[in-house]
Biopython code that builds the backbone (N, CA, C, O; Angstrom):
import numpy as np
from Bio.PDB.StructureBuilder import StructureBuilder

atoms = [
    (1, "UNK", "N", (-70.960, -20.766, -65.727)),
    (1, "UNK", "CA", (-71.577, -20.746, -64.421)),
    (1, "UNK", "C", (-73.087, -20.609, -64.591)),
    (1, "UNK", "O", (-73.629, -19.893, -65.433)),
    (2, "UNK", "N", (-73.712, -21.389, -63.683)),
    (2, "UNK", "CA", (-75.058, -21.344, -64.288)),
    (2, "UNK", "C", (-76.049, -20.385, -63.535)),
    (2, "UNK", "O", (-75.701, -20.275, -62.359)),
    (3, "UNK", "N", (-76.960, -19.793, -63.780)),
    (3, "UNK", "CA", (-77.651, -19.062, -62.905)),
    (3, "UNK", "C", (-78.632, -19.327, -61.907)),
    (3, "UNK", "O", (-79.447, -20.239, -62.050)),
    (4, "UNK", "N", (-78.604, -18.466, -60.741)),
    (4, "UNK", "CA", (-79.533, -19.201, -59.898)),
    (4, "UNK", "C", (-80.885, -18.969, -59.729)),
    (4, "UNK", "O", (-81.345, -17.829, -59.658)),
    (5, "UNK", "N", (-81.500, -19.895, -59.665)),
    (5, "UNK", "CA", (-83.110, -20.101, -59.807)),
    (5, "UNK", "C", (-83.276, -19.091, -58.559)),
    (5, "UNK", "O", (-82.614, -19.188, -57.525)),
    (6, "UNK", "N", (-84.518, -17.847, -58.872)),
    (6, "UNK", "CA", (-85.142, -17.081, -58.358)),
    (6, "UNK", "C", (-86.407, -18.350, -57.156)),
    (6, "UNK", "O", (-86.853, -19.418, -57.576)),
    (7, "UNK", "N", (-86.618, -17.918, -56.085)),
    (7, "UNK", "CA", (-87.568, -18.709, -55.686)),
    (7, "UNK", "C", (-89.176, -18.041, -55.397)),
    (7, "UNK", "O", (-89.295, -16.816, -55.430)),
    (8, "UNK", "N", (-90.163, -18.754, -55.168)),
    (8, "UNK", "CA", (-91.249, -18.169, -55.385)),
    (8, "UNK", "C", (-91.935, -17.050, -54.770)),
    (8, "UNK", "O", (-92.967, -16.509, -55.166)),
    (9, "UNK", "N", (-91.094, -16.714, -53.551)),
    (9, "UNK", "CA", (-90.896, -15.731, -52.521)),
    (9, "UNK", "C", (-89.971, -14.322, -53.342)),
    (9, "UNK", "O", (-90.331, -13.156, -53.181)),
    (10, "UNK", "N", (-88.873, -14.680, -54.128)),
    (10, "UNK", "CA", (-88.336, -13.514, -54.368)),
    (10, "UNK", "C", (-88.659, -13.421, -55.410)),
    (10, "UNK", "O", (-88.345, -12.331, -55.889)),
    (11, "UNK", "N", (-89.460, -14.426, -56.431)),
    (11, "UNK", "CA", (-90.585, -13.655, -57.780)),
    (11, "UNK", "C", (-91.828, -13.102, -56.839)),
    (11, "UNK", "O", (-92.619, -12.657, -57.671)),
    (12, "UNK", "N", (-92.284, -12.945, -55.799)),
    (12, "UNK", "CA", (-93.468, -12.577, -55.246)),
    (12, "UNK", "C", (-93.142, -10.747, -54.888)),
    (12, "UNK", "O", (-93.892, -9.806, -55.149)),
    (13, "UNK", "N", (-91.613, -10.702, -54.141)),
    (13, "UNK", "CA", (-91.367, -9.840, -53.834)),
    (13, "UNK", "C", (-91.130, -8.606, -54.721)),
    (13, "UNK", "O", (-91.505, -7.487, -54.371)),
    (14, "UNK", "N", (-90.529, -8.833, -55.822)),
    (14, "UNK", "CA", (-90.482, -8.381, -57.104)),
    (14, "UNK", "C", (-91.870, -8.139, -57.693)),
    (14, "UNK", "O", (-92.145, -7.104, -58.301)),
    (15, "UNK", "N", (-92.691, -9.086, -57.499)),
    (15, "UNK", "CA", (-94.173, -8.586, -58.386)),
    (15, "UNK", "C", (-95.058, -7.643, -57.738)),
    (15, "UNK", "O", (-95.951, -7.008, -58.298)),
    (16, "UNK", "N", (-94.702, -7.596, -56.361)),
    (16, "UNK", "CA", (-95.508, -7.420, -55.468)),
    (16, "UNK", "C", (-95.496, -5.896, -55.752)),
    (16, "UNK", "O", (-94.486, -5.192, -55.734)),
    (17, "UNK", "N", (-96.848, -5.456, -56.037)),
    (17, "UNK", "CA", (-97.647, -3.830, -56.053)),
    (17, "UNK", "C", (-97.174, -2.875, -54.937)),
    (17, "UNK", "O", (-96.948, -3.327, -53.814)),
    (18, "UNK", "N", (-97.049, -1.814, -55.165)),
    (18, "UNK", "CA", (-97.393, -0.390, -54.256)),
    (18, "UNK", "C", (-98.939, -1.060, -53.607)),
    (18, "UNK", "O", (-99.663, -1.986, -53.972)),
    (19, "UNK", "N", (-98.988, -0.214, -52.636)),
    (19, "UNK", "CA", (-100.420, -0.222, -52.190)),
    (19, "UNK", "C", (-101.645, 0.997, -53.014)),
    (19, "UNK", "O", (-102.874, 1.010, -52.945)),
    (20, "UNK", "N", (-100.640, 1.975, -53.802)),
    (20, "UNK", "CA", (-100.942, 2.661, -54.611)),
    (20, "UNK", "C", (-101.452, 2.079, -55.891)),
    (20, "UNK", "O", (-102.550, 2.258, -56.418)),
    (21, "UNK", "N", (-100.274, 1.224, -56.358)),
    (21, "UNK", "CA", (-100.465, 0.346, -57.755)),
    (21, "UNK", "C", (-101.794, -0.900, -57.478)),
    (21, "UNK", "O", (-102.548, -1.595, -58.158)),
    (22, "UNK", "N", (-101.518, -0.660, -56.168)),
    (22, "UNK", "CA", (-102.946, -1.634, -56.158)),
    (22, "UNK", "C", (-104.083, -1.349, -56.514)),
    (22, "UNK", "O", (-104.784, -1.904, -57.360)),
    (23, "UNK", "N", (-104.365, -0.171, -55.654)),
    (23, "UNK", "CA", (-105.618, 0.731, -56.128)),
    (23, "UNK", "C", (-105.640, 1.173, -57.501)),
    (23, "UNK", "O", (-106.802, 1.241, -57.902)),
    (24, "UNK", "N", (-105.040, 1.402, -58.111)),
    (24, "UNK", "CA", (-105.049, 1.374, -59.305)),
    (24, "UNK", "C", (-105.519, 0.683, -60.251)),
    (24, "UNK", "O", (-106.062, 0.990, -61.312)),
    (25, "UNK", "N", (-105.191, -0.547, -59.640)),
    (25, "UNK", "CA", (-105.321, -1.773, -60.336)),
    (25, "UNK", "C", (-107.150, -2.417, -60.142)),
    (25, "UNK", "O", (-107.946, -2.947, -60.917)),
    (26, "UNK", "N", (-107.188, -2.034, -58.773)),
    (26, "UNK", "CA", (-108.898, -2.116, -58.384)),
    (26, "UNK", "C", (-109.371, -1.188, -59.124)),
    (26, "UNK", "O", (-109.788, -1.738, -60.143)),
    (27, "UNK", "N", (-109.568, 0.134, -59.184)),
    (27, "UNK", "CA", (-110.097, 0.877, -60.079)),
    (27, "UNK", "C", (-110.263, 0.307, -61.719)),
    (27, "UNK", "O", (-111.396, 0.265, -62.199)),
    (28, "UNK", "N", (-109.129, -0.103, -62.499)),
    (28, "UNK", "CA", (-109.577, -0.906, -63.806)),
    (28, "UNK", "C", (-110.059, -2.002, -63.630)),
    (28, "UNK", "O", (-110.585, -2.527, -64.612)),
    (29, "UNK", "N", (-110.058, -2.610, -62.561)),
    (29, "UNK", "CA", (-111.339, -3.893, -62.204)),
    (29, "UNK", "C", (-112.844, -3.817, -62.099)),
    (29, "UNK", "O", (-113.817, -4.532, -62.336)),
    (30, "UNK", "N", (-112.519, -2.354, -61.532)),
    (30, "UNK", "CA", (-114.311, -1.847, -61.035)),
    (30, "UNK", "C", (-114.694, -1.369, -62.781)),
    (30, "UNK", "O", (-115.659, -1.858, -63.370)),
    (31, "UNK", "N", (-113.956, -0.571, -63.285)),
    (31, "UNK", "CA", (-114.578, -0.220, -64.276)),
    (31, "UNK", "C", (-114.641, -1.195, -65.495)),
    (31, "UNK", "O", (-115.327, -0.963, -66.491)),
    (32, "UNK", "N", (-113.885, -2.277, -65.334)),
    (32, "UNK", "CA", (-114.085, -3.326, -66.642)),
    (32, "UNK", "C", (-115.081, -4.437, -65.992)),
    (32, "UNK", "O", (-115.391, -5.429, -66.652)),
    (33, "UNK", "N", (-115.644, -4.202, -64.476)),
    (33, "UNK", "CA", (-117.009, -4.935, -63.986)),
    (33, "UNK", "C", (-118.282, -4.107, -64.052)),
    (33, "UNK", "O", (-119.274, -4.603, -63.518)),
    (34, "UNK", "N", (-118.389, -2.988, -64.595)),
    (34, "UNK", "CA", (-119.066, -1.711, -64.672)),
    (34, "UNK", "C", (-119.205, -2.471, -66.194)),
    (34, "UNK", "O", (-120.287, -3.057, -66.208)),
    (35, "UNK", "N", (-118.567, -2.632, -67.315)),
    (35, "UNK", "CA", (-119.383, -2.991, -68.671)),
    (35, "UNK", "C", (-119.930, -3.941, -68.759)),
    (35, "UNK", "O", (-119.507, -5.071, -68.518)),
    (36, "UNK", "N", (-121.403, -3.481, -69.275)),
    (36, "UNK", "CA", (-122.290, -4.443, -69.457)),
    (36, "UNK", "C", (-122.136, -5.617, -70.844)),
    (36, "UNK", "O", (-123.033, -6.233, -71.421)),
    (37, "UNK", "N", (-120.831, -5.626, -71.055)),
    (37, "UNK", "CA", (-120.634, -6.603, -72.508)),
    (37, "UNK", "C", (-119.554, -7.500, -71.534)),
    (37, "UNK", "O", (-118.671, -7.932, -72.275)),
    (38, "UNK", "N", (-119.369, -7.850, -70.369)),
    (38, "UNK", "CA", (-118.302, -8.771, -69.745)),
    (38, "UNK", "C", (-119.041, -9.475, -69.881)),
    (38, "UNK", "O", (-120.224, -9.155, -69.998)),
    (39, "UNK", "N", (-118.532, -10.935, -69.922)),
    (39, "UNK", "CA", (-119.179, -12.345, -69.271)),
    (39, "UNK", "C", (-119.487, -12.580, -68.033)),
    (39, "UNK", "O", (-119.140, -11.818, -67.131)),
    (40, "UNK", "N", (-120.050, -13.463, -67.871)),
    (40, "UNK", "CA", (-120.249, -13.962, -66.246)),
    (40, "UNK", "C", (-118.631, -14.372, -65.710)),
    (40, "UNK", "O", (-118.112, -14.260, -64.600)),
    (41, "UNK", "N", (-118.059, -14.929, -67.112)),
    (41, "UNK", "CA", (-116.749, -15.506, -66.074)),
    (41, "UNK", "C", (-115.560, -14.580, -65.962)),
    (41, "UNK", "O", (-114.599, -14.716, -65.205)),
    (42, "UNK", "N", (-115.748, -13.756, -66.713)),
    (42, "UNK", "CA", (-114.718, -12.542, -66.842)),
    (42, "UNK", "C", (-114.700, -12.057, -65.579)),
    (42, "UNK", "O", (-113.839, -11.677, -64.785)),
    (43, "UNK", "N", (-116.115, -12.194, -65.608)),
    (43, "UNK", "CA", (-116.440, -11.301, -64.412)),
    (43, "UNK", "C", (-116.229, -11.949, -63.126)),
    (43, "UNK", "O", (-116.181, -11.176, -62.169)),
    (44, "UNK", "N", (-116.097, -13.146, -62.892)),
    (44, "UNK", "CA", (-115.906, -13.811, -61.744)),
    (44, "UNK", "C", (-114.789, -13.607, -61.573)),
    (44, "UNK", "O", (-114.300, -13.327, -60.479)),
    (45, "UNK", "N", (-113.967, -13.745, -62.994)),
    (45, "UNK", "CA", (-112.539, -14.098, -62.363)),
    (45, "UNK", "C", (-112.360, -12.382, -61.772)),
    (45, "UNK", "O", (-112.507, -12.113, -60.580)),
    (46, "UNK", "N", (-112.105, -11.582, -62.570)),
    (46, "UNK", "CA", (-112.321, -10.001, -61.917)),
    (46, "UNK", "C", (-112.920, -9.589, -60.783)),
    (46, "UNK", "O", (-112.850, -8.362, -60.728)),
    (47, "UNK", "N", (-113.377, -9.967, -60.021)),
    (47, "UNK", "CA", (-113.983, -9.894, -58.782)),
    (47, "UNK", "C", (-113.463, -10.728, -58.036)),
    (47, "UNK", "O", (-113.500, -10.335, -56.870)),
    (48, "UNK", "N", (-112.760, -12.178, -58.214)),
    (48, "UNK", "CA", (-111.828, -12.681, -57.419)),
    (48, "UNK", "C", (-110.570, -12.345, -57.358)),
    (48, "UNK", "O", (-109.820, -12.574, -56.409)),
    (49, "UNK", "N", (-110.225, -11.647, -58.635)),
    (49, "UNK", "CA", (-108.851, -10.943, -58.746)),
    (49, "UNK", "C", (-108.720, -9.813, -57.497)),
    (49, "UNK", "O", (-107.837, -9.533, -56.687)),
    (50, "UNK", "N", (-110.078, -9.317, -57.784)),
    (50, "UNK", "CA", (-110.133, -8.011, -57.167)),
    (50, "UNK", "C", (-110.154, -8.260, -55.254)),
    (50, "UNK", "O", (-109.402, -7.779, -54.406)),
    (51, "UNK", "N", (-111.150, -9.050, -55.125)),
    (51, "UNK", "CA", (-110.935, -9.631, -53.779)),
    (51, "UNK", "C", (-109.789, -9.621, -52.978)),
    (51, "UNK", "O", (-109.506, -8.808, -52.098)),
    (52, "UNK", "N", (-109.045, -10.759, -53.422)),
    (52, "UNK", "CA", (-107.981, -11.268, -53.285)),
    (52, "UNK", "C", (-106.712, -9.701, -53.253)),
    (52, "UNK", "O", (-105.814, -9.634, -52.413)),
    (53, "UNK", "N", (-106.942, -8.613, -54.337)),
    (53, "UNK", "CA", (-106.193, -7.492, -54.057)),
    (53, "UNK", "C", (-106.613, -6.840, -52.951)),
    (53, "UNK", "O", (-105.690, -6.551, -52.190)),
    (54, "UNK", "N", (-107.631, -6.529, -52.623)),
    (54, "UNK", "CA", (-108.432, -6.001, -51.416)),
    (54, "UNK", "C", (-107.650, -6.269, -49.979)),
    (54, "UNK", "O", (-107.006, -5.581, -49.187)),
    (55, "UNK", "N", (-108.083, -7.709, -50.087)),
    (55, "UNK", "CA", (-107.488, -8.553, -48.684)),
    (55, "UNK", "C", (-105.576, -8.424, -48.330)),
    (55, "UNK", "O", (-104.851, -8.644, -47.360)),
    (56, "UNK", "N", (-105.430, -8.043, -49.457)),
    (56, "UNK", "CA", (-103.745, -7.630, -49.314)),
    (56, "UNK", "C", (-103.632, -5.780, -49.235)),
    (56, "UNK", "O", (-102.526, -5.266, -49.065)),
    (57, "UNK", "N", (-104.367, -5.276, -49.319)),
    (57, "UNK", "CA", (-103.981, -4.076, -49.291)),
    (57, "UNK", "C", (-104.487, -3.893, -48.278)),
    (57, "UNK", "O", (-103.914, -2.986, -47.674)),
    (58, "UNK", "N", (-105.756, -4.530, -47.463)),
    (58, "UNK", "CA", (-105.976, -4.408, -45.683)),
    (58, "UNK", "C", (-104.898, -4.725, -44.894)),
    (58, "UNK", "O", (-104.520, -3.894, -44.068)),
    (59, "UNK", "N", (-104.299, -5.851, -45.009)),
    (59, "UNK", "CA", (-103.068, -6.579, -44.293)),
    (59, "UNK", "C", (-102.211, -5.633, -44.645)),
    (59, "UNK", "O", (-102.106, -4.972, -43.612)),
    (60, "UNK", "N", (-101.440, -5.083, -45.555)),
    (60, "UNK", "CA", (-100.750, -4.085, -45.338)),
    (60, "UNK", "C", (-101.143, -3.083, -44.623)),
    (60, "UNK", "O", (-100.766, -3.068, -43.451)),
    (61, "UNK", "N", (-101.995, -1.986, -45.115)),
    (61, "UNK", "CA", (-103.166, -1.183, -44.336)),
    (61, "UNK", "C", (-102.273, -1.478, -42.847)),
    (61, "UNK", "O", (-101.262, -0.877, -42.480)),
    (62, "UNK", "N", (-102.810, -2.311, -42.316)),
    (62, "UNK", "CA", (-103.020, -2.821, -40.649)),
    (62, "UNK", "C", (-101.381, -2.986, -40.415)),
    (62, "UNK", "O", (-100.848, -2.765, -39.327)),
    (63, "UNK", "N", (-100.982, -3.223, -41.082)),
    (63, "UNK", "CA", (-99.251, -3.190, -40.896)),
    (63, "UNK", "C", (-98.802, -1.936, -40.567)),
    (63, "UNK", "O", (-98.285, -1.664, -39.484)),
    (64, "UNK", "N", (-99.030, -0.954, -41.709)),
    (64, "UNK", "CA", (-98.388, 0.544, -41.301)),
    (64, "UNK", "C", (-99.006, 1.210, -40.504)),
    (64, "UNK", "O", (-98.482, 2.191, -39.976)),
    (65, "UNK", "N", (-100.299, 0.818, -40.228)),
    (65, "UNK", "CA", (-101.657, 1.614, -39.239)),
    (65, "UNK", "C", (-100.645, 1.551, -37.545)),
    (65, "UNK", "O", (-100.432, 2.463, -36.746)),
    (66, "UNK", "N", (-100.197, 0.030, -37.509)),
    (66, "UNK", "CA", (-99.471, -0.182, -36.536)),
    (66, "UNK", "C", (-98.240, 0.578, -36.321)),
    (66, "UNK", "O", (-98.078, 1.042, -35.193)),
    (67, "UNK", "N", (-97.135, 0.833, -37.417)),
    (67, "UNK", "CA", (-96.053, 1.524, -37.304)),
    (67, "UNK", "C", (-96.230, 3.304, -36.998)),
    (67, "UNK", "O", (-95.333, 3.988, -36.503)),
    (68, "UNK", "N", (-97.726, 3.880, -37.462)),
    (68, "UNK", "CA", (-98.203, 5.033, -37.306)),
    (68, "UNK", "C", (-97.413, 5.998, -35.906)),
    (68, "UNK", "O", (-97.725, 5.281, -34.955)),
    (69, "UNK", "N", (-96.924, 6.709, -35.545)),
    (69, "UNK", "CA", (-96.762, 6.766, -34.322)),
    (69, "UNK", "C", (-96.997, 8.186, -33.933)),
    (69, "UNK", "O", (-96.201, 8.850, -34.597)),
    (70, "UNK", "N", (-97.804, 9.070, -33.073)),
    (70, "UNK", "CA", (-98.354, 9.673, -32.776)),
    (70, "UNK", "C", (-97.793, 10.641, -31.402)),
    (70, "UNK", "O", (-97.910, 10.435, -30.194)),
    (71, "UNK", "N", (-97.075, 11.892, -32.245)),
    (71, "UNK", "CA", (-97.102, 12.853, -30.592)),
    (71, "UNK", "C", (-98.199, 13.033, -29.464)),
    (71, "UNK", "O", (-99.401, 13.237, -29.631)),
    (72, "UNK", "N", (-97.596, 12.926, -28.439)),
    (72, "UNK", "CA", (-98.862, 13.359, -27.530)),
    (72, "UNK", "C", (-98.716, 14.477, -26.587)),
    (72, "UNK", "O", (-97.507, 14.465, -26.356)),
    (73, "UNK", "N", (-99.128, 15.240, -26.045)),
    (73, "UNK", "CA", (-99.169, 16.750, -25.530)),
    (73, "UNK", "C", (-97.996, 17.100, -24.810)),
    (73, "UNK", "O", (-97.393, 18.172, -24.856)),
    (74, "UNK", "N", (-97.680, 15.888, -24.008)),
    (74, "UNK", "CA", (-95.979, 16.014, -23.837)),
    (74, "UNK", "C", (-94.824, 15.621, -24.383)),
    (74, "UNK", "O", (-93.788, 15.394, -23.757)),
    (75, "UNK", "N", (-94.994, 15.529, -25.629)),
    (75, "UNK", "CA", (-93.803, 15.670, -26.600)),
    (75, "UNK", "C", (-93.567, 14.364, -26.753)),
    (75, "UNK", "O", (-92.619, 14.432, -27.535)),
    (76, "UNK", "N", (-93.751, 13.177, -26.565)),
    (76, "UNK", "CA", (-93.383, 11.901, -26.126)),
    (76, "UNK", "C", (-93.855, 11.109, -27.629)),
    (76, "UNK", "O", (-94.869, 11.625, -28.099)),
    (77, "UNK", "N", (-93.570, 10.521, -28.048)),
    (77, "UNK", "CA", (-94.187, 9.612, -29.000)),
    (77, "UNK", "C", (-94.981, 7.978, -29.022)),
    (77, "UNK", "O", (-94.240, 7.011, -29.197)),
    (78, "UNK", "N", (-96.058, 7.811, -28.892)),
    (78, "UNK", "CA", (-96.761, 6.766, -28.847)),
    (78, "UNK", "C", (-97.591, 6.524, -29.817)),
    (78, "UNK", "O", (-98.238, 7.317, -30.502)),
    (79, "UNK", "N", (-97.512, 4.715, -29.856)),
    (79, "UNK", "CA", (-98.321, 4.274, -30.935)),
    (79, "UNK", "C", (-99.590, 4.774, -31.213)),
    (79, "UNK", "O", (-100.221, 5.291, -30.291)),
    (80, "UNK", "N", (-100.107, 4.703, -32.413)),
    (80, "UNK", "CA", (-101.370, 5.335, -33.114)),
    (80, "UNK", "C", (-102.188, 3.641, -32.356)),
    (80, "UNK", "O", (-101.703, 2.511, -32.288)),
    (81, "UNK", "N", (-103.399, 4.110, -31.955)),
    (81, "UNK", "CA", (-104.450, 3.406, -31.591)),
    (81, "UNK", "C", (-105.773, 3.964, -32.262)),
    (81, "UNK", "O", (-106.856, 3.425, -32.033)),
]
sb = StructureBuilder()
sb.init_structure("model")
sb.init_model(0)
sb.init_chain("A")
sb.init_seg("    ")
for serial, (resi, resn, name, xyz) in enumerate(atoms, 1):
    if name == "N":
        sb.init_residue(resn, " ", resi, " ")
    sb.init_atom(name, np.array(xyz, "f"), 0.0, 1.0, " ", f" {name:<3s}", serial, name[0])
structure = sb.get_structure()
């Protein structure tokens, strides 16, 4: 029986970082763009790497910012604004 091909959505889902592991991951970006012995292109690509992590950890960000949900003085629960 042969196995079934993973598709590029459920290798994405699988690769896909913590929002924790992200930052993480920005932090050894900042500091391997912090040495002054990188290249220019090292460095490009590292700063587009890094970008590109940024812009996904806002979109999440704004995802759970939304699910946030907030007591209010009468006991009631409403969205975080």
């Amino acid at each position: 029986m042969a196995a079934k091909k993973k598709t590029a959505e459920e290798n994405n889902t699988e690769n896909k970082l913590t929002i924790e592991e992200s930052f993480e991951k920005l932090e050894e970006i900042i500091e391997k763009l912090s040495d002054s012995d990188i290249s220019l292109s090292d460095s490009f690509e590292l700063y587009s790497r890094g970008m590109k992590m940024v812009k996904e950890c806002s979109s999440e960000l704004d995802v759970v910012e939304k699910k946030v949900m907030a007591l209010s003085d009468d006991g009631t629960l409403e969205e975080f604004e």
